[in-house]
VMD Tcl script that draws the C-alpha trace (Angstrom):
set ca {
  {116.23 133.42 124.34}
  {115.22 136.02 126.37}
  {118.58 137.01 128.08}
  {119.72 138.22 124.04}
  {116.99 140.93 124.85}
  {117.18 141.71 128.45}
  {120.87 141.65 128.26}
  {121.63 144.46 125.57}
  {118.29 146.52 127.01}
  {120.14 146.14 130.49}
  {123.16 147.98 129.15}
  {121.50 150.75 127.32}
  {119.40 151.32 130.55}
  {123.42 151.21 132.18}
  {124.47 153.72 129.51}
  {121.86 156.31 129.91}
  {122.17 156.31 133.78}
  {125.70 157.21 133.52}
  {125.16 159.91 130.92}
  {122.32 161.41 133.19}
  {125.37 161.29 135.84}
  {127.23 163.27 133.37}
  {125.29 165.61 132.47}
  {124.20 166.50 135.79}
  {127.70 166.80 136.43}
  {128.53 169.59 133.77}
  {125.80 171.34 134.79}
  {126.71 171.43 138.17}
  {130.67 171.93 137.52}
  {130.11 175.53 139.01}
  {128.00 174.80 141.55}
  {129.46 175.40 144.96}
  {129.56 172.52 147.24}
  {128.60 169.95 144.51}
  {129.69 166.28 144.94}
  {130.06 164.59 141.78}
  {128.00 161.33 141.12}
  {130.00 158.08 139.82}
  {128.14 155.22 138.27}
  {130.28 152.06 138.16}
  {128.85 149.48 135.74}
  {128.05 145.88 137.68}
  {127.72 142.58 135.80}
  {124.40 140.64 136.50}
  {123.95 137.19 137.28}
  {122.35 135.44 134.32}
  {123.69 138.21 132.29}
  {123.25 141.64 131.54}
  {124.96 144.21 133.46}
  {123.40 146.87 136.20}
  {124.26 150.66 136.98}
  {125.54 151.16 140.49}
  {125.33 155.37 141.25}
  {126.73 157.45 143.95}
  {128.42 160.22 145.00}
  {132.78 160.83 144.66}
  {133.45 162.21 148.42}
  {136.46 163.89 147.84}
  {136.63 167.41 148.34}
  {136.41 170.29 145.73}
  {138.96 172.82 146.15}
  {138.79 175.66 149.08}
  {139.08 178.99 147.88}
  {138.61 182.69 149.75}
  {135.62 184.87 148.04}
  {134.59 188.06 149.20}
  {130.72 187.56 150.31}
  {129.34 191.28 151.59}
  {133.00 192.78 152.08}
  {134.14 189.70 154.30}
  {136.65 186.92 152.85}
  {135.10 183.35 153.70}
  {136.23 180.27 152.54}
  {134.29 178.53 149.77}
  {134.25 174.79 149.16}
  {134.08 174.37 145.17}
  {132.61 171.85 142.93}
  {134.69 168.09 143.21}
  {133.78 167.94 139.35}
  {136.54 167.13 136.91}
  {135.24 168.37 133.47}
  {137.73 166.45 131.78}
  {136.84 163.33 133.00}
  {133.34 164.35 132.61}
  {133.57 164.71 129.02}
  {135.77 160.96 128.69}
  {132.09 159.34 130.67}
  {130.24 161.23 127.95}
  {132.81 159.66 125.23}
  {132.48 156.48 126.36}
  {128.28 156.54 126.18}
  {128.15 156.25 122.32}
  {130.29 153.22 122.10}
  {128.63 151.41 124.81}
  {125.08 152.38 123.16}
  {126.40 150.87 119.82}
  {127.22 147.74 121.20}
  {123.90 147.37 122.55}
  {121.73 148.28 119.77}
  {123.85 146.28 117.54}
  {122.85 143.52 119.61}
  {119.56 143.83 119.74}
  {119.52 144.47 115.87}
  {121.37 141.29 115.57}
  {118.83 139.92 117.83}
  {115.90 141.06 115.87}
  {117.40 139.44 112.76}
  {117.53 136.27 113.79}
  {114.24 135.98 115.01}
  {112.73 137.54 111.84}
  {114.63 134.82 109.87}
  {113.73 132.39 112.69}
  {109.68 133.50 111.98}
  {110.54 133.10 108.44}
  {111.35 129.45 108.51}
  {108.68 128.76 110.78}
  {106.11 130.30 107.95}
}
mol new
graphics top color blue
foreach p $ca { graphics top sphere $p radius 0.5 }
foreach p [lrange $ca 0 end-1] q [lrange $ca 1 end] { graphics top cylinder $p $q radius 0.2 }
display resetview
């Protein structure tokens, strides 16, 4: 009984730790330097799934700025915003699912109570 509870809380917890990722992301997109985070979802044992986070190592792209009159070579941001806004997409379905599990949840034991009474 309990997994129907801990499972769909699992994934809304798994949801909102990849839009943090997101967001940080965006927010970040001009940031030089910045490595963008990735958080790949990981099913759990007994159900329920868990958020794995870390950081994409590829390279942002090099490009020559003038700092104080002398060109140097700048390391941009490795942060597609295209694909950031598809993770962002992708959080509303996947919080959906969940709370309409855990609605469906609550009903039955509501109507479970109810027969008991």
């Amino acid at each position: 009984m309990m997994n129907a509870v801990t499972a769909p809380l699992s994934g809304l917890l798994a949801a909102q730790q990849k839009l943090d990722a997101a967001a940080r992301n965006v927010a970040n997109a001009d940031t030089d330097g910045y490595r963008r985070s990735s958080v790949a979802l990981v099913d759990v044992r007994g159900g329920g799934v868990a958020a794995r986070e870390g950081r994409v190592d590829a390279p942002g792209p090099v490009v020559e700025e003038a700092r104080g009159g002398v060109p140097v070579a700048v390391e941009k941001s490795n942060v597609d915003l295209v694909q950031e806004l598809g993770e962002l997409a992708l959080a509303k379905p996947l919080y959906r699912a969940n709370l309409k599990t855990l609605e469906a949840q609550d009903e039955m034991l509501g109507t479970l109570l109810d027969a008991v009474r």
